[in-house]
MARTI-298360 format. One record per residue (C-alpha): residue in three letters; residue number from 1; x, y, z. Coordinates in steps of 0.05 Angstrom, whole numbers, m for minus. Example, Ala and Ser with C-alpha at 12.3 -4.5 7.8 and 13.67 -1.06 7.14 Angstrom:
  residuo  num       x       y       z
      Ala    1     246     m90     156
      Ser    2     273     m21     143
end
This chain:
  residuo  num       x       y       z
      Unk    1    m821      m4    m433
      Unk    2    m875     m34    m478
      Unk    3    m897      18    m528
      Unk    4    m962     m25    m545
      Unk    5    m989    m103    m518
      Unk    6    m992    m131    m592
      Unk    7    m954    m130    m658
      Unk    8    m973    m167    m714
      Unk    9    m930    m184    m773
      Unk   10    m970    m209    m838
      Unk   11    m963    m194    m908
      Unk   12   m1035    m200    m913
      Unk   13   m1062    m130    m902
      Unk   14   m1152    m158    m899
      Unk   15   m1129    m216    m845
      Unk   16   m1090    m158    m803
      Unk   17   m1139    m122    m800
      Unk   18   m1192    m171    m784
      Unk   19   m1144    m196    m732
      Unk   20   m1133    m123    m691
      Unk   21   m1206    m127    m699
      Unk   22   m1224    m183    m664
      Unk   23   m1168    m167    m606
      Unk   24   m1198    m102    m598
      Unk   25   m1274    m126    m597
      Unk   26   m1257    m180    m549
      Unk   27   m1205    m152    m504
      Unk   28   m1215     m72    m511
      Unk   29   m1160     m58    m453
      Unk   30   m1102     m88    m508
      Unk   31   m1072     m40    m556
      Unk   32   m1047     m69    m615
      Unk   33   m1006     m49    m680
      Unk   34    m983     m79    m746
      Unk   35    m939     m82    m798
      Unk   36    m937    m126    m869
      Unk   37    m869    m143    m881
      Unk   38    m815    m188    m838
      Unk   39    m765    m119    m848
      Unk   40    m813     m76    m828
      Unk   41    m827    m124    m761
      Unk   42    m753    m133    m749
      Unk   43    m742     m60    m748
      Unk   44    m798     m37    m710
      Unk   45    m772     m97    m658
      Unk   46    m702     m57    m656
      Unk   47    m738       8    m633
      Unk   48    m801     m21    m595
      Unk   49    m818     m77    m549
      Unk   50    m892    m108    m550
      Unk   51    m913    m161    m502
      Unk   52    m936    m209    m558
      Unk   53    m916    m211    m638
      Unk   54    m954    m256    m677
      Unk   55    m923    m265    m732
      Unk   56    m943    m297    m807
      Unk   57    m891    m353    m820
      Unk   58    m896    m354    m901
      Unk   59    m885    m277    m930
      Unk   60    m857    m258    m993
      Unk   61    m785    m229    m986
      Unk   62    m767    m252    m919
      Unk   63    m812    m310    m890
      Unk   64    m828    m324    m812
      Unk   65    m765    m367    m802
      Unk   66    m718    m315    m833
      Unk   67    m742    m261    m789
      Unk   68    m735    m302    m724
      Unk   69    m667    m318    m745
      Unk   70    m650    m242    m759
      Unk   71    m679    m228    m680
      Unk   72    m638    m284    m663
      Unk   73    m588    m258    m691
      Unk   74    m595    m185    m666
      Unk   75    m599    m214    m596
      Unk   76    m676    m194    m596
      Unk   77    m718    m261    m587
      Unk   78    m701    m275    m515
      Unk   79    m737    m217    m491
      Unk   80    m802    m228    m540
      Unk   81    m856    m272    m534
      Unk   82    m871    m293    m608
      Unk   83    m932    m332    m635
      Unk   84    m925    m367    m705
      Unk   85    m993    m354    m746
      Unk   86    m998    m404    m801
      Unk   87   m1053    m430    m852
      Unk   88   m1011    m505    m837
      Unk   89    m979    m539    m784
      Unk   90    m925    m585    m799
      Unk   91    m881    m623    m746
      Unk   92    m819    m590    m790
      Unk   93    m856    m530    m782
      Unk   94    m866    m531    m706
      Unk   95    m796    m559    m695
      Unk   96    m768    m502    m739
      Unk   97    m804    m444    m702
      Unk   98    m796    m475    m622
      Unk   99    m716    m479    m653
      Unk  100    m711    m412    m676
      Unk  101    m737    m376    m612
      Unk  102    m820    m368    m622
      Unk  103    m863    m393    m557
      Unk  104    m927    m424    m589
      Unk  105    m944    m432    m657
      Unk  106   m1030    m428    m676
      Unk  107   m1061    m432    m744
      Unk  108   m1100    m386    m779
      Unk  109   m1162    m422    m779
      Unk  110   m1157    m433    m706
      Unk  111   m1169    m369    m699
      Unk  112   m1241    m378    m721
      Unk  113   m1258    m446    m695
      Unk  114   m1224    m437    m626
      Unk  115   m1223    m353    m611
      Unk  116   m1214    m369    m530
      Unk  117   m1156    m410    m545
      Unk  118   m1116    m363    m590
      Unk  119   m1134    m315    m542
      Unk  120   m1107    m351    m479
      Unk  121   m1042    m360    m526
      Unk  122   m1030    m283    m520
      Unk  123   m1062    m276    m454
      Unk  124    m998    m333    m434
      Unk  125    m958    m276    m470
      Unk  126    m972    m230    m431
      Unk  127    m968    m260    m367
      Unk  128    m896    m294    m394
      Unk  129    m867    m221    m401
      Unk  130    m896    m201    m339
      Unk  131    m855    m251    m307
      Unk  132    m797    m237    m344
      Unk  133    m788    m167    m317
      Unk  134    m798    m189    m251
      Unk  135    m742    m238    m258
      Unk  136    m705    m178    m299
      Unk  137    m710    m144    m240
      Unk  138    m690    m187    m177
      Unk  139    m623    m204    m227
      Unk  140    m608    m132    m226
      Unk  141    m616    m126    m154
      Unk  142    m570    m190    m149
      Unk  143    m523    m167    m193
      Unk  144    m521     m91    m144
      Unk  145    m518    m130     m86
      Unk  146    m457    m172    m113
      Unk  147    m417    m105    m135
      Unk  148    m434     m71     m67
      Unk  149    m406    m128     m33
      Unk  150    m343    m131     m88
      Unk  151    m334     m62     m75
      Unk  152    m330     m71      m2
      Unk  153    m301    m128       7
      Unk  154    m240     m99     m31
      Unk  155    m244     m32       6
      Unk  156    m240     m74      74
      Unk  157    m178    m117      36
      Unk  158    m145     m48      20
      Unk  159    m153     m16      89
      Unk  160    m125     m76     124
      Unk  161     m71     m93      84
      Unk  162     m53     m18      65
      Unk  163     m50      46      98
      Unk  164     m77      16     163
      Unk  165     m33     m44     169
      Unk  166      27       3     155
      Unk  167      17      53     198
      Unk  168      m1       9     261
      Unk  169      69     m31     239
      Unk  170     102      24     236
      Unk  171      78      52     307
      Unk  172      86     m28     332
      Unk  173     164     m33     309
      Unk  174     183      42     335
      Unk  175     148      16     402
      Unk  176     190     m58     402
      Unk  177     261     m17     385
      Unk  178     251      35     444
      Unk  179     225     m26     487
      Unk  180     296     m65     455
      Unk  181     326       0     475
      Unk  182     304       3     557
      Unk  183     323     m72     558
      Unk  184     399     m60     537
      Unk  185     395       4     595
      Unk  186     375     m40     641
      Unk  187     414     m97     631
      Unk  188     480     m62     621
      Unk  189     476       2     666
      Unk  190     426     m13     711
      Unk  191     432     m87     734
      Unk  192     505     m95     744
      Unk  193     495     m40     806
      Unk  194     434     m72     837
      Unk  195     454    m108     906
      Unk  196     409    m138     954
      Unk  197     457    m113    1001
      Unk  198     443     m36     995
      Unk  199     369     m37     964
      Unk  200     309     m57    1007
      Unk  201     264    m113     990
      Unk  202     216     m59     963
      Unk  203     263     m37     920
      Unk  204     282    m106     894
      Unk  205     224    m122     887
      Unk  206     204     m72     841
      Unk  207     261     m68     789
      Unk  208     244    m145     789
      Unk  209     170    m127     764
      Unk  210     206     m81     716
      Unk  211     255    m144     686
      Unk  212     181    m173     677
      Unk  213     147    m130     653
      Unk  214     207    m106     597
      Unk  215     208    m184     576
      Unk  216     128    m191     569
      Unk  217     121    m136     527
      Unk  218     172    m151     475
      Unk  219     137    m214     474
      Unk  220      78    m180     460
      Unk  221      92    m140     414
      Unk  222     121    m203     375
      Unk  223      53    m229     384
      Unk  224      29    m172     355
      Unk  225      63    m170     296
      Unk  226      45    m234     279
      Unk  227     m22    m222     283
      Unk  228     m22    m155     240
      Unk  229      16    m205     180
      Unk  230     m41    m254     193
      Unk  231     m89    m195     173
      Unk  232     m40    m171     121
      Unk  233     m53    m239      91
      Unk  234    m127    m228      99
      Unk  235    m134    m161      78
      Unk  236    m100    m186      13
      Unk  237    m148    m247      m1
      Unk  238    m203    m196      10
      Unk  239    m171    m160     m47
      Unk  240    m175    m215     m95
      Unk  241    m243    m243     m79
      Unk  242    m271    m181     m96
      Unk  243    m230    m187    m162
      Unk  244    m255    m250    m171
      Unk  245    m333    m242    m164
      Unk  246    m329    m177    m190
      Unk  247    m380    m158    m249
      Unk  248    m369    m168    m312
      Unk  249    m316    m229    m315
      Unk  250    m250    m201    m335
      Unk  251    m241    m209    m415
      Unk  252    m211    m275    m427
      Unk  253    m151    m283    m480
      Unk  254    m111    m333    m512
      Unk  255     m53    m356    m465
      Unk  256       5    m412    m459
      Unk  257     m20    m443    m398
      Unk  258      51    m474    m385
      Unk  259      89    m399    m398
      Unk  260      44    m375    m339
      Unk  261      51    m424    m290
      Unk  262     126    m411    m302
      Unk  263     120    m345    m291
      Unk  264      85    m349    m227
      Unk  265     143    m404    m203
      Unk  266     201    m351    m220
      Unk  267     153    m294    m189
      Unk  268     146    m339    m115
      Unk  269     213    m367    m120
      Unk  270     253    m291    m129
      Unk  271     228    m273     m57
      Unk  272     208    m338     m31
      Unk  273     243    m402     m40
      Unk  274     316    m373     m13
      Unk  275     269    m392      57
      Unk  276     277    m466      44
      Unk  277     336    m478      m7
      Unk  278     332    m557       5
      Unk  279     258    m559     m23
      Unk  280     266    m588     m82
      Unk  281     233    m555    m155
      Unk  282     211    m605    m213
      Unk  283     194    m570    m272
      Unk  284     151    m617    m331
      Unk  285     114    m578    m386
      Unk  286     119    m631    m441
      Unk  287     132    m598    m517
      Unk  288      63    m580    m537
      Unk  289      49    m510    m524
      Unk  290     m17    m517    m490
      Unk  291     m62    m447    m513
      Unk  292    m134    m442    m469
      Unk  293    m170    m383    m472
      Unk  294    m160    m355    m396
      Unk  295    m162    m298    m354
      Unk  296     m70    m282    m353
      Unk  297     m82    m241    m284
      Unk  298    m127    m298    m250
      Unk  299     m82    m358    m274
      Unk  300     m27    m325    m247
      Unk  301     m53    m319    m173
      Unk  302     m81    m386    m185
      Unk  303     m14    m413    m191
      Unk  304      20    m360    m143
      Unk  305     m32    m389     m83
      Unk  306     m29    m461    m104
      Unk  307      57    m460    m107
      Unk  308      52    m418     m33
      Unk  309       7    m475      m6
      Unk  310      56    m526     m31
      Unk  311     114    m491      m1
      Unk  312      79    m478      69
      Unk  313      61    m552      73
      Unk  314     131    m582      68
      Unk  315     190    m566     123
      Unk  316     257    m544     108
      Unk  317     253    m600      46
      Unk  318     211    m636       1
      Unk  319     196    m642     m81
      Unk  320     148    m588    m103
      Unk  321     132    m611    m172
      Unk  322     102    m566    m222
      Unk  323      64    m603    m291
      Unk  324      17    m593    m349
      Unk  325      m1    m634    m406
      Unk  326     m59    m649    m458
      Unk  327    m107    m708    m456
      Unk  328    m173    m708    m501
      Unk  329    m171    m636    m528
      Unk  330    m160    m615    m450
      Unk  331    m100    m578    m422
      Unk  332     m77    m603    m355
      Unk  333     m44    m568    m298
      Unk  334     m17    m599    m236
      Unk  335      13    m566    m171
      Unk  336      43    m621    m125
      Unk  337      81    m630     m62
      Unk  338     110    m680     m15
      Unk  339      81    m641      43
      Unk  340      40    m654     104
      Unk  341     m18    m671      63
      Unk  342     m96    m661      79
      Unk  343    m149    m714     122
      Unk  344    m199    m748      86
      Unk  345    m245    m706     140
      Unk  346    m225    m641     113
      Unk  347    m209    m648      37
      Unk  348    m289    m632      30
      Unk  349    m282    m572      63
      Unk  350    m220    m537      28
      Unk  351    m263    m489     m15
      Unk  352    m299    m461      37
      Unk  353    m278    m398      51
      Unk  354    m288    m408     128
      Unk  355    m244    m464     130
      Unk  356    m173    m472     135
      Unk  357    m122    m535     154
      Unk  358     m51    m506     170
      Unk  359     m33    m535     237
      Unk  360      19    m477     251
      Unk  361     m39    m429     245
      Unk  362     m23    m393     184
      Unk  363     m78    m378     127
      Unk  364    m145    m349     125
      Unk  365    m183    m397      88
      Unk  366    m198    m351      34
      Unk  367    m141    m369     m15
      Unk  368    m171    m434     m42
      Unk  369    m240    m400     m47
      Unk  370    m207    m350     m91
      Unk  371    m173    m406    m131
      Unk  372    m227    m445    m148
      Unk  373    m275    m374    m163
      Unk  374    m216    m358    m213
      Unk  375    m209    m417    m252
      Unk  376    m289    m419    m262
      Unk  377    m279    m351    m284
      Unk  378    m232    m370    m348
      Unk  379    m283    m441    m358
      Unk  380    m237    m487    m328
      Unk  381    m248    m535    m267
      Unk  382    m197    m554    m202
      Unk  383    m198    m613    m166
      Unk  384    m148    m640    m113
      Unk  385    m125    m705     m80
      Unk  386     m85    m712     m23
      Unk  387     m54    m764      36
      Unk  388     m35    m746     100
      Unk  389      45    m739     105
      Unk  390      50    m754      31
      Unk  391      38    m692      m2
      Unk  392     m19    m657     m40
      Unk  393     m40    m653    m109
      Unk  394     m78    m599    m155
      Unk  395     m99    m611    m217
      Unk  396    m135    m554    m262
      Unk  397    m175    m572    m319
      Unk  398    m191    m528    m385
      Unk  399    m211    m528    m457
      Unk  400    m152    m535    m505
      Unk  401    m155    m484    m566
      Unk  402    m125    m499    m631
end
């Protein structure tokens, strides 16, 4: 990792020298090198890490400022702990270096007067980098534990809602038409010749069980089914949450933030809406054409969730009003309906994914969850307001770009 504790960076070859000197007569476990140019310091920085750089702040051909600018630049001052050395301190000075990425700034003659303190400077170096890779280390172990758990959290969303969920369907269906299939035997062929007056009690008794038993398990089985579409549903959020906290963010792009709510309104209403053709679509994307820079695929199921939830809350009819606009150098989009609407008790609890407020049972709880993950995802925010029987309203927030 570190190929030595201490680089120095000074023009001055004598005060380098005396420097490593001193470092190495007063703390003989350090290893130190140096180098007398700000290029020759920015390029050893590109190939080497040191625990502490002190570096000169006035040099001929680049100075101290220009060289922390060219690590800032080169994405190399965050994980360096640099020390201005100066003959003079200046509050434009101090500002300038703190600005530009250095940690603690000493001058030269301090190094004289006050040795222990310019050596607690770098000993604060060295303990600063020491706690850097520690915290370099539990983010990587975050950042494992969040893809293991992306990675199977999707798997679990693919088995339930794939192969698994067809096949017990499948299996489920064949099962309900042979059971649909004894039913119409029995009810055409065999119940018409059943008397009381030629078949014992026992008998009777038994092809009643039978009627029973035929009528519960096609009742069943529709029980059944509904509960394999409720994990269909589930297995399918799973899907997406693990899209949405995957690692890295998907690349964001420049998109028409009313073209894709659009989209995702002729995408739901093409298998959906023919459910309920009295609910009523409003349609109001003003003339600008709002640009944000976005995430296409996560706007889209954004939209696709929020316009289901709208539809599932109203009954056979109701307004479902779709509308974005700009305010302040902010694009706007709002998802409304005149549905059922959401307590005051459980508005607070929408976005977590445990949670979920359909009274007919439907939902997992995971689709708002995946929402609001998405839209933080492209830099945008999503709030929502809503009465009881008078509908719901969501409102997404994001930057507008020119």
């Amino acid at each position: 990792m570190f190929i030595k504790d201490i680089l120095i960076i000074d023009d001055s070859i004598s005060f380098s020298e005396s420097i490593k000197d001193l470092l190495e007569f007063e703390k003989p476990g350090w290893s130190i090198d140096k180098v007398h140019s700000g290029r020759d310091g920015i390029e050893r920085l590109k190939k080497s890490e040191y625990k502490v750089i002190l570096l000169d702040l006035k040099m001929p051909g680049m100075s101290g400022l220009e060289v922390l600018d060219k690590l800032a630049t080169e994405n190399l001052v965050k994980r360096n702990y640099i020390v201005i050395l100066t003959g003079e301190i200046t509050i434009e000075n101090a500002v300038n270096t703190l600005k530009y990425g250095a940690r603690d700034f000493i001058q030269k003659n301090t190094v004289v007067d006050d040795t222990d303190a310019f050596l607690l400077s770098i000993s604060k170096g060295m303990e600063w980098q020491e706690e850097r890779l520690q915290n370099e280390a539990l983010l990587r172990e975050k950042e494992q534990a969040i893809e293991e758990s992306r990675l199977l959290v999707k798997s679990v969303g693919h088995d339930m809602s794939g192969s698994y969920y067809a096949s017990l369907m499948l299996k489920l269906r064949m099962l309900k038409k042979r059971m649909n299939g004894i039913s119409e035997i029995y009810n055409t062929q065999i119940l018409p010749n059943v008397s009381e007056e030629n078949l014992s009690s026992d008998v009777m008794g038994a092809i009643a069980q039978i009627d029973l038993t035929i009528k519960d398990s096609l009742e069943r089985s529709d029980s059944i089914i509904k509960l394999l579409n409720f994990f269909k549903e589930l297995g399918e959020n799973l899907k997406e949450l693990g899209d949405a906290i995957g690692i890295p963010q998907r690349p964001k792009k420049l998109i028409c933030l009313s073209e894709i709510m659009h989209i995702a309104l002729h995408t739901f209403s093409e298998s959906r809406m023919t459910e309920k053709p009295d609910v009523k679509v409003m349609e109001d994307y003003g003339l600008d054409e709002l640009k944000i820079m976005a995430t296409e695929e996560d706007l889209f199921r954004v939209f696709m969730n929020l316009i289901e939830n709208a539809y599932k809350a109203m009954g056979n009819e109701g307004i479902l009003k779709l509308q974005t606009w700009s305010e302040n150098g902010f694009a706007y989009a709002a998802v409304q309906d005149s549905g059922c609407g959401i307590t005051k008790e459980n508005l607070a609890n929408i976005w977590r994914p445990d949670f979920t407020d359909w009274r007919n049972g439907q939902g997992t709880g995971l689709g708002l969850v995946i929402c609001r993950k998405a839209v933080e995802n492209s830099g945008g925010e999503i709030s929502v307001s809503s009465e009881v029987d008078n509908g719901t309203r969501f409102i997404l927030k994001f930057t507008l770009t020119d």
